[in-house]
C-alpha positions as CSV (number, residue, x, y, z in Angstrom):
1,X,10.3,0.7,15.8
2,X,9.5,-2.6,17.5
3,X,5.8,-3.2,19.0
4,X,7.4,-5.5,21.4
5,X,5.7,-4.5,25.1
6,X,8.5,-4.8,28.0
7,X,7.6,-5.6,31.9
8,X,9.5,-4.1,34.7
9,X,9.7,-5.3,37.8
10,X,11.1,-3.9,40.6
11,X,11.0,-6.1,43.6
12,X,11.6,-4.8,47.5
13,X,13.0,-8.2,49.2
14,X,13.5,-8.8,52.8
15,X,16.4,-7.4,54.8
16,X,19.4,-9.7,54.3
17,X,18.1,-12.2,51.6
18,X,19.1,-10.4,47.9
19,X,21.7,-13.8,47.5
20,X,18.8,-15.5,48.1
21,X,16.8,-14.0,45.3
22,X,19.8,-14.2,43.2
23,X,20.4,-18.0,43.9
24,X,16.4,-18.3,42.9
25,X,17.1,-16.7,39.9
26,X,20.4,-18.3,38.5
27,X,19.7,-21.9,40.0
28,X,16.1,-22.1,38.9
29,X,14.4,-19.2,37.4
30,X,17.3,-19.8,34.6
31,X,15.8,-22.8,33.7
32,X,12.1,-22.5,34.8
33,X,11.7,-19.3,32.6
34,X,13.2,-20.4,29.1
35,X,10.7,-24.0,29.8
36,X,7.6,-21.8,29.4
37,X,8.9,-19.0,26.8
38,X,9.4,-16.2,28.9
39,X,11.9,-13.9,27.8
40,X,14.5,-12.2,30.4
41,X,16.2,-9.0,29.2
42,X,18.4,-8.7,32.2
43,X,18.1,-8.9,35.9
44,X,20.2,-6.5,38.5
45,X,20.4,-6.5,42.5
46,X,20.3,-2.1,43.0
47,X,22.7,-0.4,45.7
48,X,21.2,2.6,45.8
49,X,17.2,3.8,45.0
50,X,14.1,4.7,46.8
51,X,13.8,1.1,48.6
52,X,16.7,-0.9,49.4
53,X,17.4,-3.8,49.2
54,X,15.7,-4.3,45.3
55,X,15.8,-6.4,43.0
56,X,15.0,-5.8,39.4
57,X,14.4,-7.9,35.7
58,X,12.8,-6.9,32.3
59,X,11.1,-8.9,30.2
60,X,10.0,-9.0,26.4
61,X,6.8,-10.1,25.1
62,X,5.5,-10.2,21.7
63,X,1.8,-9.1,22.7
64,X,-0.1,-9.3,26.6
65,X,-1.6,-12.9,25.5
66,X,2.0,-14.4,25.0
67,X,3.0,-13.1,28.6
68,X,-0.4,-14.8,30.1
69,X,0.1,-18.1,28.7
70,X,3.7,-18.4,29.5
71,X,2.8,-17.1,32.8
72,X,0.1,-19.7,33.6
73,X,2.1,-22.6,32.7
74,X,4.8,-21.5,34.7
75,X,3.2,-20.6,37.9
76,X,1.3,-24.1,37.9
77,X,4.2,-25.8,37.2
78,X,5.8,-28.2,40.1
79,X,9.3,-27.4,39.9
80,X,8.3,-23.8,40.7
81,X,6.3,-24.5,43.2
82,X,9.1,-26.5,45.0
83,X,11.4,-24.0,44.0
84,X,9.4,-20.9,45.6
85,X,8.9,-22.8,48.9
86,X,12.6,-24.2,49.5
87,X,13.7,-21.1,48.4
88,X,11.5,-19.2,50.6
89,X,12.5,-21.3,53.4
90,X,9.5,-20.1,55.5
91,X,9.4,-16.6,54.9
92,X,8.8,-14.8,51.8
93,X,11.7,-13.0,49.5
94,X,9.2,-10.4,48.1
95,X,8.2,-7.7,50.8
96,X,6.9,-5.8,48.0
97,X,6.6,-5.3,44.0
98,X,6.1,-3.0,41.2
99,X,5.2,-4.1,37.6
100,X,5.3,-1.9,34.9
101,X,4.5,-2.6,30.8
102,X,6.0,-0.3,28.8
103,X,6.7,0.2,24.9
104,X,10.3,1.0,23.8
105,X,10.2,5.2,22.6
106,X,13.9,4.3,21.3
107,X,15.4,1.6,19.6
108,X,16.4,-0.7,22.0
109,X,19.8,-1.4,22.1
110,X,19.8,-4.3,23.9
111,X,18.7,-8.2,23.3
112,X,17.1,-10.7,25.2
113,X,18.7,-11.6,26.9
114,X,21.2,-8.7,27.0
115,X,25.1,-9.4,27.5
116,X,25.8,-8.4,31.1
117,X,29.2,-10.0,31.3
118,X,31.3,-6.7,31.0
119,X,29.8,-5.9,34.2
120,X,29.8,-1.9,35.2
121,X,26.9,-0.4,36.7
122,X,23.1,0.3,35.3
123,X,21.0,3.6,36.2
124,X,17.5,2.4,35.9
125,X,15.1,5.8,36.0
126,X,11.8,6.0,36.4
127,X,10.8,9.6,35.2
128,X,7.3,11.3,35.3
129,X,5.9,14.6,34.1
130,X,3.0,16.4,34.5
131,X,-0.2,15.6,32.8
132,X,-0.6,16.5,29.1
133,X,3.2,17.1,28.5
134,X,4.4,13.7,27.1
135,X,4.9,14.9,24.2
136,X,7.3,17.6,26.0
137,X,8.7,14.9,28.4
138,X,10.0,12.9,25.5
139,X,11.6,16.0,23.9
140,X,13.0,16.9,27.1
141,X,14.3,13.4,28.7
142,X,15.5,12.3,25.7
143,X,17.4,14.7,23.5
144,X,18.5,16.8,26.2
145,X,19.0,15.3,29.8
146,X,19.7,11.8,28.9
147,X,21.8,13.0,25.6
148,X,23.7,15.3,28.7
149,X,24.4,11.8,30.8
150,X,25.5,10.0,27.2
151,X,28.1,13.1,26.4
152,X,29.4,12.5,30.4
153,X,30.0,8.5,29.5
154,X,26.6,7.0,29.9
155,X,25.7,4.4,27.2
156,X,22.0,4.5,26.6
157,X,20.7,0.9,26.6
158,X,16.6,2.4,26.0
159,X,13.7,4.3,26.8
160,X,10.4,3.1,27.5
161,X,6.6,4.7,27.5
162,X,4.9,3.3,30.2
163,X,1.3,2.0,30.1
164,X,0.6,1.0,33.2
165,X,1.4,1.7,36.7
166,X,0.5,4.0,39.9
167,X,2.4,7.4,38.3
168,X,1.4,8.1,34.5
169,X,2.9,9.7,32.0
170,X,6.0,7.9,32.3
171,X,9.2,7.5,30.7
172,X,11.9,4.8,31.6
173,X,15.5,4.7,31.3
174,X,18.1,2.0,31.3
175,X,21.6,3.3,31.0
176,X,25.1,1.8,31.9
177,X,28.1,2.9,33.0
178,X,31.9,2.0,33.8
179,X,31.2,2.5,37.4
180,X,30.1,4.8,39.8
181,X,32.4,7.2,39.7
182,X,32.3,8.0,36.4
183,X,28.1,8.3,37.2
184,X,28.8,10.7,40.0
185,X,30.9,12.6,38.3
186,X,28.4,12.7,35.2
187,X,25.8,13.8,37.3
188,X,27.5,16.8,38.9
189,X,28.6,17.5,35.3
190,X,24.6,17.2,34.0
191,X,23.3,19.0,37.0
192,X,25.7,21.9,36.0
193,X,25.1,22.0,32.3
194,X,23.9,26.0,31.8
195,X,21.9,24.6,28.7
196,X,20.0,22.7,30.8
197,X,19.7,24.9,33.2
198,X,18.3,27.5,31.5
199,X,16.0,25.4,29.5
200,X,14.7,24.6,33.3
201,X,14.5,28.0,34.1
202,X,12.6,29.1,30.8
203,X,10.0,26.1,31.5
204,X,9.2,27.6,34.9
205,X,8.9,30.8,33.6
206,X,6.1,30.1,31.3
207,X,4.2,26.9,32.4
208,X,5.1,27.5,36.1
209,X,6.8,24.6,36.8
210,X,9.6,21.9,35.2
211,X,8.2,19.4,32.2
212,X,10.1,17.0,34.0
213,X,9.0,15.9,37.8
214,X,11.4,14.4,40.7
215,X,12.8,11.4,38.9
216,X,13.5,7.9,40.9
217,X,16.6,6.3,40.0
218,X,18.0,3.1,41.0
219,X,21.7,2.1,40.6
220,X,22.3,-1.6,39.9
221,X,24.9,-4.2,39.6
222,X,24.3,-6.7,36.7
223,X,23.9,-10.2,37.4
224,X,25.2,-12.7,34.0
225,X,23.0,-15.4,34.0
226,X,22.4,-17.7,31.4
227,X,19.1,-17.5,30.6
228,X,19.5,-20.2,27.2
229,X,17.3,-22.5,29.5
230,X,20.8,-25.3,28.9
């Protein structure tokens, strides 16, 4: 399993300017990144989630000190500082963020940067449980609801621990799918599933409640960029 850690982050950007994150992002982020050595997994604009309009990228890092070096060069370097004020054009892009690092609990199945040029839609999940049950949480998210979305036509991209954030344990989830119908109609399916069901049921039974809490789920349209730094 790869010791790799992963940062999410899930930005909230103001009303009527997620072009102009993703023009940031594919005219100078693409090459402003690569420069200093930080490595983009993917980046997505969500249609649906807890706060709209979002925007949201991974990274990959080898270890917390690789991520603070790249990050220091970049943010003191000029051509982002141009680009974050022209691109801001008086007002900032960013309302609000979330970072998260996490540590892959599968093995990833995707690169960095990932492919993102069969397009589709991603489900990005952010899934919590109560204290003391991670153990139960993996067992639970993994091998039986997210194997139920996978048997409906999800393709499971990963699943992340997370070590850090407002809402701990954690688990995150980055699955894709055709498109949305085939996700609604997988999620009526899962939501269904007697299995599941009962294993629900049996869980409030004898701990009182569900392993698994309310889950946040954002859906996402890919955006290709070439992140090669060319």
């Amino acid at each position: 399993m790869s010791t790799d850690i992963y940062e999410l982050r899930i930005y909230t950007i103001a009303v009527g300017r997620t072009q102009d994150m993703a023009d940031r992002f594919r005219n100078d982020l693409s090459v402003l990144f690569p420069r200093h050595g930080v490595r983009i997994v993917g980046s997505w604009t969500a249609f649906s989630g807890p706060q709209i309009p979002t925007f949201v990228y991974l990274m990959r890092w080898v270890s917390l000190e690789e991520r603070d070096a790249a990050f220091a060069g970049f943010v003191q370097d000029p051509d982002w500082q141009e680009a974050r004020d022209r691109t801001n054009a008086g007002s900032e892009l960013v309302e609000h963020f979330d970072i998260r690092f996490m540590r892959a609990l599968t093995e990833p199945q995707i690169a960095a940067p990932m492919d993102l040029s069969a397009g589709g839609i991603y489900e990005l999940t952010l899934q919590p449980s109560a204290n003391g049950r991670t153990a139960d949480m993996q067992e639970d998210f993994i091998h039986h609801d997210l194997a139920a979305r996978a048997r409906c036509g999800g393709t499971l991209n990963a699943v992340f621990l997370a070590m850090t954030g407002p809402r701990l344990p954690l688990m995150v989830s980055l699955m894709h799918w055709p498109d949305a119908q085939t996700h609604a109609a997988a999620l009526s399916r899962v939501d269904a599933d007697p299995a599941l069901t009962a294993r629900r049921q049996d869980q409030t039974r004898s701990l009182g409640r569900p392993i698994l809490d309310q889950s946040q789920t954002y859906l996402m349209h890919p955006l290709d960029i070439d992140w090669t730094g060319a």
